[in-house]
N, C-alpha and C positions, 0 to 999 in steps of 0.2 A: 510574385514567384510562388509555384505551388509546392505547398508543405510535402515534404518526403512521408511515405509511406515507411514504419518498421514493420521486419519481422518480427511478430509475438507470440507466446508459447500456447496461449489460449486459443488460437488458434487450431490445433489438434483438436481440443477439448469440446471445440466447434461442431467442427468436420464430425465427432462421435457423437454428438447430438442428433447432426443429422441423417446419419445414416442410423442408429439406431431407435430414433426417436419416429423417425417418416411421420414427424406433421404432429405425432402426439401430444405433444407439448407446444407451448413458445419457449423461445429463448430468452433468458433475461441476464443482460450483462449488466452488472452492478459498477460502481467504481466511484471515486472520487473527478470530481470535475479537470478537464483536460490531461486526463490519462490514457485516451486513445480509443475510449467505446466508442465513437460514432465512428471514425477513420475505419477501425476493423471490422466493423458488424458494414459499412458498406463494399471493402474489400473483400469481404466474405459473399458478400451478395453477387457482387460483380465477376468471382473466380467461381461458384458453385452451383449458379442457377442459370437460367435462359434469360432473364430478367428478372427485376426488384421494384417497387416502388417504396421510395424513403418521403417520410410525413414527418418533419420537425415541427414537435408539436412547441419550441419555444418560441419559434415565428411563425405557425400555421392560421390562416384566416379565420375568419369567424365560420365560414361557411364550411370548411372542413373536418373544424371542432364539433359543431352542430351535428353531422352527421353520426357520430354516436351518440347521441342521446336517447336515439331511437332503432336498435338495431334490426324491427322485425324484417326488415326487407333485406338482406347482403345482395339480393342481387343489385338493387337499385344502390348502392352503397358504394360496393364495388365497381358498378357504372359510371358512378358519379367520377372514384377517384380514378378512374382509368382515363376519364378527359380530362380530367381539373391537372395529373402529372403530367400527361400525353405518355403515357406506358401503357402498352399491349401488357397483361396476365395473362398467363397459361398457367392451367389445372395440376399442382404439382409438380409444375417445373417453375414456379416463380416462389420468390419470398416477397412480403412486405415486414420493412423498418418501421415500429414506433420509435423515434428517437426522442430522447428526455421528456419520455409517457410518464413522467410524475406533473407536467404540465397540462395536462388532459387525460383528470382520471377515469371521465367514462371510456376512453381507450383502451384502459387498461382494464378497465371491468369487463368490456367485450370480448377481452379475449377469448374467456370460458368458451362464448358460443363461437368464435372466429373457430377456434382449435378443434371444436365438434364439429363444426363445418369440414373441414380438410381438404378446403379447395388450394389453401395456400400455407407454406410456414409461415412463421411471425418470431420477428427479433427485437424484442423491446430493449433501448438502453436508458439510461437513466440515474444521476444525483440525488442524494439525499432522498431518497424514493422512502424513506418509513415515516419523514415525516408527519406527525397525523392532521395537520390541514390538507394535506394532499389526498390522505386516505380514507380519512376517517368517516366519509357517508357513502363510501362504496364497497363491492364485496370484492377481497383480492381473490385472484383467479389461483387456485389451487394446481391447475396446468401448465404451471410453470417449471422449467429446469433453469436452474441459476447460477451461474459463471459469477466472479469478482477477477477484475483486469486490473493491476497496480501498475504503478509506475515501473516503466522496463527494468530489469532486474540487472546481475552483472552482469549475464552472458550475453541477455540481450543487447545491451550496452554496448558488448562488444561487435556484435553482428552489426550493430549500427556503424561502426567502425570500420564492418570490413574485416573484421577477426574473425574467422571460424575455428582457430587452432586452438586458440588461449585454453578453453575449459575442457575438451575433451584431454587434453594433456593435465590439466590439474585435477582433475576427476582420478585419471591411470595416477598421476603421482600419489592422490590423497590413500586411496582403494590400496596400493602400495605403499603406502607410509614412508615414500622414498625423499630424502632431503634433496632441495630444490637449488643450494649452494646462494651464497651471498650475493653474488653479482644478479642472477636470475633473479631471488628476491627483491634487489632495489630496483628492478626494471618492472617489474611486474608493481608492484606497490607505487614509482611513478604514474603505472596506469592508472592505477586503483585510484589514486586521489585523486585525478582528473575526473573518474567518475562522481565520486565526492562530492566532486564542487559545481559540476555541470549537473548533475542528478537525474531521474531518471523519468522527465517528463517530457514529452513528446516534440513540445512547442520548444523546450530547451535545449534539447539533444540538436532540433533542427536548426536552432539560431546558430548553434556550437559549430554545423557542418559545414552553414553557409559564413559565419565570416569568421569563424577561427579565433574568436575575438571576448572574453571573458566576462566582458562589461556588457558587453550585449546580451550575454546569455545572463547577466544578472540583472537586467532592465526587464528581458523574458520572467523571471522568476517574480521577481513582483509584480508585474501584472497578476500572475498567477495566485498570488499571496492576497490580492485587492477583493479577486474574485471571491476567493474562500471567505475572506471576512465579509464580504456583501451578501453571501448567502448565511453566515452565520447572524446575521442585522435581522434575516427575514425569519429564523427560529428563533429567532431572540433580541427583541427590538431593545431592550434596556443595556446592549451590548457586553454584558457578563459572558457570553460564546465567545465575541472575538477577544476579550479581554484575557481570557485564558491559556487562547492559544496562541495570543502574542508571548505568555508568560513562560512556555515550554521549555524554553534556553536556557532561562536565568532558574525554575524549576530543578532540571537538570544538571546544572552547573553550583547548585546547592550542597549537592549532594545528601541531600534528605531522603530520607525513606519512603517518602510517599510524595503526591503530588499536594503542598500546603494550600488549597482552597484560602484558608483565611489572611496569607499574606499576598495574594491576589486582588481579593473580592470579601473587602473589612469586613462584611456584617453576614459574609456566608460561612457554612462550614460545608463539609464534605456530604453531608446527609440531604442539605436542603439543595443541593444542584445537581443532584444525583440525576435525576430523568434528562436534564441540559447534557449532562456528561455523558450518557447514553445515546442523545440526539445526536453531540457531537462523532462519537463512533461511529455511527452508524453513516454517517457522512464519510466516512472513510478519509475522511482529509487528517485524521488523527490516527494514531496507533496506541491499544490501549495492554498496558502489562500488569496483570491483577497480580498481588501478593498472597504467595499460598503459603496459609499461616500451616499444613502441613505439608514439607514437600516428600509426594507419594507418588507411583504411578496415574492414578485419580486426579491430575493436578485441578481439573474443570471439578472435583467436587469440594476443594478447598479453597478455592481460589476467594480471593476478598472482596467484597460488593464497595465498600468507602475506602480499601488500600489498597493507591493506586500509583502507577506511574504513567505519563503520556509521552507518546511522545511524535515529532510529524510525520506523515506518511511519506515524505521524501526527502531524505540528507541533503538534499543538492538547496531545498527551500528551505532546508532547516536550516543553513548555513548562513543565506539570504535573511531569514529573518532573526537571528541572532546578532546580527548586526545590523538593523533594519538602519537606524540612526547613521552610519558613514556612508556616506557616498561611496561609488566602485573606485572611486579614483584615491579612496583615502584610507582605504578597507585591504588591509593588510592580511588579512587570513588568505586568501587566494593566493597571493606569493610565497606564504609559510606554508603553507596545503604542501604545495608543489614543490618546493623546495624541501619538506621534509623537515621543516625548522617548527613543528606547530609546537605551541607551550603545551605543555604536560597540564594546566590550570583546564583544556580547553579536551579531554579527554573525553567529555559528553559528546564532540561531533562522532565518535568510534562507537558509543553506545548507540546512538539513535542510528546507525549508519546497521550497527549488526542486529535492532529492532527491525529496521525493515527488509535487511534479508531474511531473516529467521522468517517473517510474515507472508513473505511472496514465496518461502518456500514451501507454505501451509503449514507452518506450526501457530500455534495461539500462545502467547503470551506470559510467561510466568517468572518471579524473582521473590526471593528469599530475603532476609532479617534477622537478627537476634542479635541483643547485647551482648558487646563483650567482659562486660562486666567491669567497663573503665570510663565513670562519669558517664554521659549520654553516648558514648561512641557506638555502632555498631560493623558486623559484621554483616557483608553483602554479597549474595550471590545473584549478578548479573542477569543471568535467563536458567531455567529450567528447563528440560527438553525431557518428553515420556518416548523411552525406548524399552521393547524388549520388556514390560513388564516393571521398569525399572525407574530410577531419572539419573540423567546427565546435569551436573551442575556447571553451568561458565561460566569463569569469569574474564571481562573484557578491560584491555590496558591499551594505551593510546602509544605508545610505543615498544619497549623493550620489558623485559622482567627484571624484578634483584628479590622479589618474593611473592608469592599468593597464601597470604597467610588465612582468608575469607577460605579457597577453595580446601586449605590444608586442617581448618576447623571443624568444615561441614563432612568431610572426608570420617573424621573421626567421629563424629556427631550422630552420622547417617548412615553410617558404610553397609549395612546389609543392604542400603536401597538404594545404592548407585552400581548401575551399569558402567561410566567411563565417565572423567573429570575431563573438562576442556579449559586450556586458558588461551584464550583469542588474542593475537597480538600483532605484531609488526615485521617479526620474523619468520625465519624457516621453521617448515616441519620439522620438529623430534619429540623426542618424549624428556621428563623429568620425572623421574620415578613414574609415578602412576599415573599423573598428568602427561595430557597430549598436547602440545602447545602448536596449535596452528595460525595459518596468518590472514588475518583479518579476509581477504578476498576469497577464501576458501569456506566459509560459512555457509555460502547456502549445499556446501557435501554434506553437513551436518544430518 
């Protein structure tokens, strides 16, 4: 049965490429493995042009690879690929797909002169592309414009669904700061957790459409989970990559201030796997939130190099792999999801859940610290957002309020450098004095 196409918003972003760009550039869509760049960069081909031809370079022949090694001739080049796909090109009205062009980097080095040429666009997609096995003995093409496609977000979500209403109406609600009444809240928040726990990857969403069936969309998820760690095997064969980011839940669920390298990975610290922790970002299968040891509008010039937080780039696998160990048939968080019953112990799925909206909505990453001056405890501010000159401070709660003593500290702490306090929650819109208490689904208005 063939996979659904979704709508995605990158898609615009597209379209403005190509009209503004006419050929100027390639395109380069980034992303973490099966989050939908191949699917869109060909649905793009196939709505915007006369024809495409797509070269996946992780099954393409020898014979096809070979022909970059030597670019002087494109016409005989593009001779070749026009029998070897059986696709007719036309001069400006066709695109060619490199697809996962970190597999054949002289592809990717040709671009420069593909691009000077301007006989055709060019849309490279591509995993783990900074790798430096990949990179490292060729010149990356400066002519590039570069997209990052994450796992569908919530509107998108919902578009998959068949919702076009849901966010336009919580947008006019948010913009209005108008309460959304109790009964709408738990209906809306029913949905929200479905998203949660199905998450927002392609391959998932589609198992979810076609058998309605929770265990299949969790049998989807680990495959997906397999992947990631087989290509973290290939950056890192002594398996400290995937080691890590099995670690992320019970990290998380610590509630430590930083990401504790050493009760991971006995004989590392924070310092010596620092470049591994970079390779993993940059894989985008992680999500990384640096500690700004000042929070300022500047937050990218304080931000901490070894204090860290990770966390995964999709709620829905980050669910899956925090319970990797129970079988779906034995794995009780799906029921409590949905039913609204989750333990308060398990409040890290609401943090990693509002790390990856915050990310998809293009903010970068930032959280706060400081003693409260009681034994080791501290005080914690969630995410940091630069608005206005200013920062917004969140704090995020896996249910209800009865205090935010963290956001009521920093408040006092910091107040000439806050624009607006947020505490992300489970309810309806209001305010509490100076705090804005929104509910969790409403994050990426932020």
């Amino acid at each position: 049965m063939e996979e659904k196409v979704f709508k995605r918003k990158l898609y615009s972003s597209m379209l403005q490429w190509k009209e503004e760009k006419k050929g100027a550039t390639a395109l380069l869509i980034k992303g973490a493995r099966r989050v939908g760049k191949s699917t869109l960069a060909e649905q793009f081909a196939k709505n915007e042009y006369e024809s495409y031809l797509l070269i996946d370079f992780s099954e393409a022949s020898a014979e096809v690879r070979n022909l970059f090694n030597d670019i002087s001739n494109l016409d005989s080049i593009f001779m070749r690929l026009q029998f070897i796909y059986d696709v007719a090109l036309t001069p400006r009205k066709s695109v060619v797909i490199f697809d996962e062009v970190q597999d054949c980097p002289m592809a990717r080095q040709a671009v420069r002169k593909l691009v000077k040429d301007r006989r055709f666009d060019y849309i490279e997609t591509g995993s783990l592309l900074s790798i430096r096995k990949n990179t490292k003995d060729i010149r990356i093409p400066s002519e590039e414009t570069r997209l990052t496609l994450y796992p569908l977000d919530y509107e998108e979500f919902r578009w998959a669904l068949g919702d076009e209403v849901t966010f336009p109406l919580l947008k006019n609600a948010f913009e209005q700061k108008q309460s959304l009444g109790d009964a709408v809240i738990r209906k809306l928040m029913r949905d929200f957790r479905l998203y949660m726990l199905v998450g927002g990857m392609p391959q998932a969403i589609d198992t979810y459409l076609k058998t309605n069936n929770l265990g299949s969309v969790d049998k989807t998820k680990r495959e997906i989970i397999e992947l990631y760690e087989d290509d973290f095997f290939k950056i890192d064969g002594s398996g400290r990559a995937a080691r890590l980011f099995r670690a992320i839940p019970a990290q998380l669920n610590s509630n430590a201030s930083r990401y504790q390298v050493s009760s991971v990975l006995e004989n590392d610290r924070q310092s010596s796997v620092s470049e591994l922790v970079q390779e993993m970002e940059n894989s985008q299968t992680v999500l990384m939130a640096r500690h700004a040891n000042d929070p300022n509008a500047g937050l990218a010039l304080h931000g901490s190099v070894e204090k860290y937080k990770m966390f995964v780039c999709d709620t829905g696998l980050f669910i899956t792999l925090a319970f990797w160990d129970n079988a779906y048939t034995d794995n009780i968080i799906y029921q409590k999801l949905l039913s609204d019953k989750l333990r308060s112990d398990l409040g890290y799925v609401f943090e990693n859940m509002v790390a990856q909206m915050l990310k998809a909505a293009g903010n970068e990453l930032y959280y706060h610290t400081w003693p409260t001056g009681k034994g080791n405890h501290n005080y914690e501010i969630d995410f940091l957002l630069s608005r206005k000159g200013k920062v917004c401070p969140i704090e995020v709660k896996s249910s209800g309020y009865k205090s935010h003593a963290s956001l009521d500290t920093f408040k006092v702490k910091f107040s000439s450098r806050i624009d607006q306090n947020y505490l992300i929650y489970t309810k309806d819109l209001r305010r509490d004095g100076d705090v804005m208490l929104m509910p969790v689904f409403m994050t990426p208005l932020l």
